[in-house]
ZAMARGU-4260 file (C-alpha; in steps of 0.2 Angstrom, whole numbers, plus 5000, padded with zeros to 4 digits):
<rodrens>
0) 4954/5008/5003 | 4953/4999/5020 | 4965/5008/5032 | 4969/5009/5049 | 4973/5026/5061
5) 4985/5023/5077 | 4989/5035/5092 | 4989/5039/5107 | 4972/5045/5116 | 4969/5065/5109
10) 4983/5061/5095 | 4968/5070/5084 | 4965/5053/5077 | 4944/5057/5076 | 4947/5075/5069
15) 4959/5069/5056 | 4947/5051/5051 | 4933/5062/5048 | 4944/5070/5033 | 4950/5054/5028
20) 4931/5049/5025 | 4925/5064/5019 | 4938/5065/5003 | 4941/5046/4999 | 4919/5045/5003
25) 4923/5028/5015 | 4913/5027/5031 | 4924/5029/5047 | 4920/5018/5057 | 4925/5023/5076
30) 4924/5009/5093 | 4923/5023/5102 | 4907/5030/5094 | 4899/5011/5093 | 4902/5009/5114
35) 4896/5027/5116 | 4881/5023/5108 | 4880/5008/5118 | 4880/5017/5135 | 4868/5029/5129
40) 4856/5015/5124 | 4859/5008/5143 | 4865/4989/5135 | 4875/4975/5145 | 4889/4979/5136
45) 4886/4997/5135 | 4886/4995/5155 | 4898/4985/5154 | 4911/4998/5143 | 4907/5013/5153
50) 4915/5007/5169 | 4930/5003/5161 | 4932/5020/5152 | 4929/5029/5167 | 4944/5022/5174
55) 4954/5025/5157 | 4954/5005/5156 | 4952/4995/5138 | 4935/4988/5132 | 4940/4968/5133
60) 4944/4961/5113 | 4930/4950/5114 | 4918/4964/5114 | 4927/4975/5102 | 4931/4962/5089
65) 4911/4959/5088 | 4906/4975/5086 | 4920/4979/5070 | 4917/4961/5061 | 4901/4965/5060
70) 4901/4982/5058 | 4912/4980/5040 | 4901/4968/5033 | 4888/4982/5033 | 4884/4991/5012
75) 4892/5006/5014 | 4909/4996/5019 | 4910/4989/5000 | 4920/5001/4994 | 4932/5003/5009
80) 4933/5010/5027 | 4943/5018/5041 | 4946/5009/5057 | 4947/5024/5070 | 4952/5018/5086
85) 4954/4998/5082 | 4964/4986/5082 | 4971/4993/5100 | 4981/4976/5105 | 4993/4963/5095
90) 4979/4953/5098 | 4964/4960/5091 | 4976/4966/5074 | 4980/4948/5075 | 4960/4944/5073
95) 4957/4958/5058 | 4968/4943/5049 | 4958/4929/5056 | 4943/4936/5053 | 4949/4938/5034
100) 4946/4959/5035 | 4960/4964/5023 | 4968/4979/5028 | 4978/4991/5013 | 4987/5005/5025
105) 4992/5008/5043 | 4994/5027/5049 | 5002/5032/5065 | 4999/5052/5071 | 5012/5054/5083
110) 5011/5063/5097 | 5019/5067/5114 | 5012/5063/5130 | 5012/5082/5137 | 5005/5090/5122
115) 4991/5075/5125 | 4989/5078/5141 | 4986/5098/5136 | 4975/5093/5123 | 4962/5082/5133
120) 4964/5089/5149 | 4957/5105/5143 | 4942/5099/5134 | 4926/5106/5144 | 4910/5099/5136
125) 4891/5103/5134 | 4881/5087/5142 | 4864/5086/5131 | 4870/5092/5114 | 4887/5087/5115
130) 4896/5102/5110 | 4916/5104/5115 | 4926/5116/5119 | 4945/5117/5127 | 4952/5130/5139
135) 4964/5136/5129 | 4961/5130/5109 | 4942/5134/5108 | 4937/5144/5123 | 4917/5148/5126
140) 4910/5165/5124 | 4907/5165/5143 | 4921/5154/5156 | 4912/5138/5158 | 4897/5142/5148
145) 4890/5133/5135 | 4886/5148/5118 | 4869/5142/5115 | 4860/5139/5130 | 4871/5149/5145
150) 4869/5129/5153 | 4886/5125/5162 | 4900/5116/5155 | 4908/5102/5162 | 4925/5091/5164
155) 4924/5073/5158 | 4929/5059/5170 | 4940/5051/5158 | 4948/5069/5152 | 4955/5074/5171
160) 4973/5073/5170 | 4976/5059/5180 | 4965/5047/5169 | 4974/5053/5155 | 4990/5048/5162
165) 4985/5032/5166 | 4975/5030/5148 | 4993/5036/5141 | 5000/5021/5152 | 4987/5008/5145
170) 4991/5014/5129 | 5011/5014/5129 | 5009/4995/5136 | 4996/4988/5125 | 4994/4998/5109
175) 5010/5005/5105 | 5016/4987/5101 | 5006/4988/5086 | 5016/5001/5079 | 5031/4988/5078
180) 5020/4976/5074 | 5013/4985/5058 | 5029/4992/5055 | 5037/4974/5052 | 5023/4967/5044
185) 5027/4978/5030 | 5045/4975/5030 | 5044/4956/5030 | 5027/4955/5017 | 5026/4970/5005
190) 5011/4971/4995 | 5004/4956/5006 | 5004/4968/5019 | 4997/4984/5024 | 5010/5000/5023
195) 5015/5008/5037 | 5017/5026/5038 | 5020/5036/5052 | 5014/5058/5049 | 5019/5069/5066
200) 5003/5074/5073 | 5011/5090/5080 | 5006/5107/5072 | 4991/5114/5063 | 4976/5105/5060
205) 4977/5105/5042 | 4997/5103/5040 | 4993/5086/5048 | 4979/5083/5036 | 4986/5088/5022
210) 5003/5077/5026 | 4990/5060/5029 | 4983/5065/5011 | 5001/5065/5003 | 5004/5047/5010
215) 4987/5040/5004 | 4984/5048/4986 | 5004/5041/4985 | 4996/5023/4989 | 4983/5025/4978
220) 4993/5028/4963 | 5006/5012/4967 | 5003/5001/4953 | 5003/4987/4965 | 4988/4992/4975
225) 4978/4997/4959 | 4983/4977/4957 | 4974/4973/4972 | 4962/4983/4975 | 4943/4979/4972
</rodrens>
């Protein structure tokens, strides 16, 4: 099963991809995490990405493209995979075809933009271990203390509201294309496209998961994928 997750920035596509892979046992494979690793290793590229997602900008296609077509030729991708956060432009769905990586399902979390905003805007994270909390949804034992080592939290440059708005902006203009794009893919093609289903990411954590499930154990038992699938 190769599918594809689509929404807006804090749409809860990470939190919803790590279910996904955990019950269908496909490796998710996140751009996000593969730049992150990047900057923390101090590469060109990881350089390169870092300033970029400061400023709530895309990583340029070139770079990303590189990273995913390589990434799925890997073992553990034999089977299937989860594209978390990829193919964000027209263009870079457009090379997933050129590049021969055959896709099965396209599903969009929907979300608004205020309940984003509230979402990421609140986040408050531990530096060295990584460890997230939220103002409101997951609030420390101590106001802007990390539980385990008392060591201050802090506010992510790329989660103060104004970069949100602007990442919301990036994203309306450039990735929300690919919702129409999908969406008419499967119209026009069928079974030589992916599906495309839309879930409304609004709600409870596992109403949203549970929703996502529905719509792919529904696609594994169409006779046509079975067909297809290998």
């Amino acid at each position: 099963m190769r599918l594809i997750l689509l929404g807006g920035p804090g749409a809860g596509k990470g939190t919803q991809s790590a279910f996904i892979a955990e019950k269908y046992k496909i490796p998710k494979i996140s751009t996000g995490d593969m730049l992150r690793a990047a900057i923390r290793a101090r590469t060109e590229i990881g350089h390169q990405a870092k300033v970029l997602m400061d400023k709530g900008e895309l990583v340029p296609d070139e770079m990303i493209i590189g990273l995913v077509k390589d990434r799925v030729t890997h073992p553990d991708c034999e089977k299937g995979f989860l594209l978390d956060g990829f193919p964000r432009t027209i263009g870079q769905a457009e090379a997933l075809i050129q590049g021969g990586i055959r896709i099965d399902a396209v599903i969009e979390i929907g979300v608004n933009d205020d309940e984003i905003v509230t979402r990421i805007s609140g986040r408050r994270v531990h530096p060295e271990s990584g460890r997230t909390y939220h103002i409101e949804y997951n609030k420390p034992e101590k106001d802007g203390l990390d539980d385990l080592t008392g060591e201050p939290l802090i506010q992510r440059d790329d989660d103060k509201e104004e970069t949100i708005r602007h990442r919301l902006g990036v994203y309306h203009k450039q990735t929300e294309p690919l919702i129409k794009y999908y969406k008419n893919l499967s119209e026009k093609h069928g079974d030589a496209a992916p599906k495309f289903v839309s879930v409304k990411g609004m709600g409870k954590v596992e109403e949203i998961r549970d929703l996502i499930f529905d719509v792919l154990n529904d696609l594994i038992s169409d006779p046509s994928f079975k067909k297809n699938y290998h």
